[in-house]
C-alpha positions, 0 to 999 in steps of 0.5 A: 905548748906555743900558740899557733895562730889561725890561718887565715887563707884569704890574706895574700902574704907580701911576696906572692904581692910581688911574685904576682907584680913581677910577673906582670900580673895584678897583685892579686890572686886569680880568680879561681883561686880566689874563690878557693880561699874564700870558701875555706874561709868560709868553712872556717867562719862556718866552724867558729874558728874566726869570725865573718868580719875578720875576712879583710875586704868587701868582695872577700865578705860578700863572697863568704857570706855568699858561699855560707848561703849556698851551703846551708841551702844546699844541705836544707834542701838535700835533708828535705828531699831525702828525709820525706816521700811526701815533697811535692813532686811537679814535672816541667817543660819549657819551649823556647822562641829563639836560641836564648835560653831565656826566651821562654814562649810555653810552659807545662807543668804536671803534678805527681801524687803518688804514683799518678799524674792529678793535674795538668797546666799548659800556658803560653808566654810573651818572651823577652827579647820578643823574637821567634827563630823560624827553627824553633816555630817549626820545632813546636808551632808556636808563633809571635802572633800566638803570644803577643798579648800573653802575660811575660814569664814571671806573671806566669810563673809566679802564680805557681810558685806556692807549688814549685818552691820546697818540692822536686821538680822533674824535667828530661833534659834538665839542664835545659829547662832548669837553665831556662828557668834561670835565665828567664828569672835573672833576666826579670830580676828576680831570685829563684825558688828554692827547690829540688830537682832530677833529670829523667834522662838520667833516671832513664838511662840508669834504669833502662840500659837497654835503651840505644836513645834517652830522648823523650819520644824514644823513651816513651816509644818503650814504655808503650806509649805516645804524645803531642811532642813539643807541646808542653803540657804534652811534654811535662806528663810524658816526663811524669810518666817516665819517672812514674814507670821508673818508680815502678820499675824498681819497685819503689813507693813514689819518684823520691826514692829513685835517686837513692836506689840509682845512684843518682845526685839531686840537683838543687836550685836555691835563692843565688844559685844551684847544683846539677842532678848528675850521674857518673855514668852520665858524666862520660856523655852529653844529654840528648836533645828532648 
């Protein structure tokens, strides 16, 4: 039999140099198709096919290798969540003082044992850029001169990292709080904690599809309680208490089994990057505002 050489889809053969060229564009693959090539040559290092200093170019090494962490981050933190009900489970909630996601001026957090909320932080924070949109003072209250003399988000942040990093994370709307979380870290420079995550929007929505809103106070209103809306600590039990009386409902020992008795994806969020918590359902329409 002849022997067949491995492909290697990371080289760009000579013509498509020209074609590209011809055309008037670089001699180089676009971006998105760049990455394509560069995970499945990932997947092919990842496999023992060839390897990681065989793929030709800096950029091209940097993004395989980027592409290798990302996925084994992923699968190591989806084992853990789905292997054990005794991952941490901590609800969170960010304010922000102006339109930047980065911006964030209060945190709360609540933390789930079993199925009962045991501890509850609320803090204020300086934000960077130290700027107050007058909406969002009116939405939560909170001013510049509340915060100027609080410490900035990761001297806030870090001192709970030890609970955040390896737990799930819950948070309604995350795409919003989980974005704030990024911002805020890449605007100090630093990595973010490797953890899990679910949206109680989702959890929501799929559990009660009765109801006609997903926002945080509708939601409660159902549930037969109330809260100090806006106020983070306020927010992050409310939260809490949604995923706890989701659990309940659908007869399950803690919130880590939601998602599998749902049908709902995980999200993960790891040291370079992340994965949404995403539906199906939930696919078809925006998330509502909290």
């Amino acid at each position: 039999m002849p022997f067949k050489p491995v492909p290697r889809p990371w080289r760009l053969r000579s013509s498509r140099k020209r074609q590209y060229s011809e055309c008037g564009s670089p001699s180089r693959l676009p971006e998105r198709q760049h990455r394509a090539m560069t995970e499945a040559a990932a997947g092919m290092v990842r496999a023992g096919m060839v390897r990681a200093g065989m793929v030709r170019g800096c950029r091209a090494r940097r993004r395989c290798r980027d592409a290798i962490d990302r996925r084994a981050a992923f699968a190591d933190n989806r084992r853990q969540f789905q292997g054990s009900c005794q991952v941490p489970v901590v609800a969170l909630d960010f304010e922000t003082a102006n339109e930047e996601r980065g911006s964030a001026c209060a945190v709360g957090l609540a933390w789930i044992d079993g199925l009962r909320v045991v501890r509850v932080e609320e803090r204020l924070i300086r934000p960077e850029p130290f700027r107050f949109s007058p909406f969002n003072t009116q939405v939560h209250g909170i001013a510049a001169a509340d915060v100027v003399d609080q410490p900035g988000f990761f001297e806030v942040l870090s001192a709970w990292f030890p609970d955040l990093i390896g737990s799930t994370v819950l948070a309604h709307n995350a795409a919003f709080d989980i974005s704030v979380l990024r911002a805020a870290l890449d605007r100090c420079g630093r990595r973010y904690p490797p953890l899990s995550y679910l949206c109680t929007v989702k959890i929501a929505r799929l559990v009660w599809p009765e109801l006609t809103s997903a926002a945080l106070p509708a939601v409660a209103r159902h549930l037969g309680f109330g809260f100090d809306h806006h106020r983070a600590g306020a927010d992050a039990v409310a939260c809490a208490r949604v995923a706890i009386a989701a659990a309940g409902h659908l007869g399950v020992a803690g919130v880590a089994e939601i998602p599998a008795r749902i049908g709902l994806k995980v999200g993960v969020l790891f040291e370079t990057g992340w994965h949404p918590c995403s539906s199906r359902r939930d696919r078809r329409s925006p998330p509502p505002p909290t």
